[in-house]
N, C-alpha and C positions, 0 to 999 in steps of 0.2 A: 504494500500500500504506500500512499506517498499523500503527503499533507503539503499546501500551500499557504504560506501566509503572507499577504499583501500589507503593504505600509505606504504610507505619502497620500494623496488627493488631498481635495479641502476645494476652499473659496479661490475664487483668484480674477484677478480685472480682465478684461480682453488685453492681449498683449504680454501678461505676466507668464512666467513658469512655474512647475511642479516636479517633482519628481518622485515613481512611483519604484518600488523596488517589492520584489518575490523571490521568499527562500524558499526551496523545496527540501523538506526532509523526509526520513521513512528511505525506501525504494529507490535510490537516487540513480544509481546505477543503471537503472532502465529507460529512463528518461531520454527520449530522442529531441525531439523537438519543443522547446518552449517559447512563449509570448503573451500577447496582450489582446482582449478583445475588447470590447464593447458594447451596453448597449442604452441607446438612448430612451426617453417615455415613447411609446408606441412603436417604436421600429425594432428589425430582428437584430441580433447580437448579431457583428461583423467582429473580423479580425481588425489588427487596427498595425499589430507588428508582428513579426516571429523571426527565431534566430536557430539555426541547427546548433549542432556538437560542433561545426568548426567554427562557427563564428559568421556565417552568411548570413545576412539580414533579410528581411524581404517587407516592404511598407507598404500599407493602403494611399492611393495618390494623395489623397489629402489629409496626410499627414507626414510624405515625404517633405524633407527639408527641415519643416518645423519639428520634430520627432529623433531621439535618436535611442533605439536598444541597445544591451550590453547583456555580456555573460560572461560570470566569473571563469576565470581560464582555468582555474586548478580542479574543484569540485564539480563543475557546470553547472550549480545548482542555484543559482541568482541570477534573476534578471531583474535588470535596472529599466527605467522609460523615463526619459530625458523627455519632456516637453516643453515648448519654448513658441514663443508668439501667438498662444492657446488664444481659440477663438471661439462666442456662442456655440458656434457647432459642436465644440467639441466637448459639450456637456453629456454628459454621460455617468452610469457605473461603469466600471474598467474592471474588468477579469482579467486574472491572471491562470495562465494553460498550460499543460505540461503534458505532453505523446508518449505512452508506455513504447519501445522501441518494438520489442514483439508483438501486443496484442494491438495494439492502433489506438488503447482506449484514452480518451481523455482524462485530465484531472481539473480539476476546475478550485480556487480559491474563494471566497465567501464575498469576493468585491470590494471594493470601494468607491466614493462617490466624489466625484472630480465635475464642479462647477463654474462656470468660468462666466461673469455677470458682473455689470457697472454698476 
């Protein structure tokens, strides 16, 4: 089994930053793929970032640039989300996700809440 626990969101003005950070512990070893999703009131939960085992990034368009993931190199078991020039849109809860390497299964963290309002 493998536990996630997310830290960072809050308030924040348009323009300002956050940053979001997920340890995974438990099962760590199996863990292929981790990142970030999303999901706003009424719409479906998207991805927003994900990083493999070497360190390849991959970003939803509208949040390249402004956005940057990370993973720790020794454990692989943190991932960081750098946000920077946050805008209305990008209110949201923000899950953090972690790919068993074998089974495909998801793990999903409990959320947090990242609003970004004048």
């Amino acid at each position: 089994q493998v536990q996630l626990v997310e830290s960072g969101g809050g308030v924040v003005q348009p323009g300002g930053s956050l940053t979001l950070s997920c340890v995974a512990s438990g099962d760590i070893g199996s863990l292929t793929v981790m990142g970030w999703y999303r999901q706003a009131p009424g719409k479906k939960r998207e991805v927003v970032a994900s990083t493999g085992e070497k360190g390849n990034s991959c970003y939803v368009d509208s949040v390249t640039v402004r956005f940057a993931l990370s993973r720790s190199a020794a454990l692989k078991n943190t991932v960081t989300l750098q946000m920077s020039g946050l805008r209305p849109d990008d209110t949201a809860v923000y899950f953090c996700s972690a790919q068993h390497q074998a089974t495909g299964d998801f793990y999903w963290g409990q959320g947090t809440q990242v609003t970004v309002s004048s």
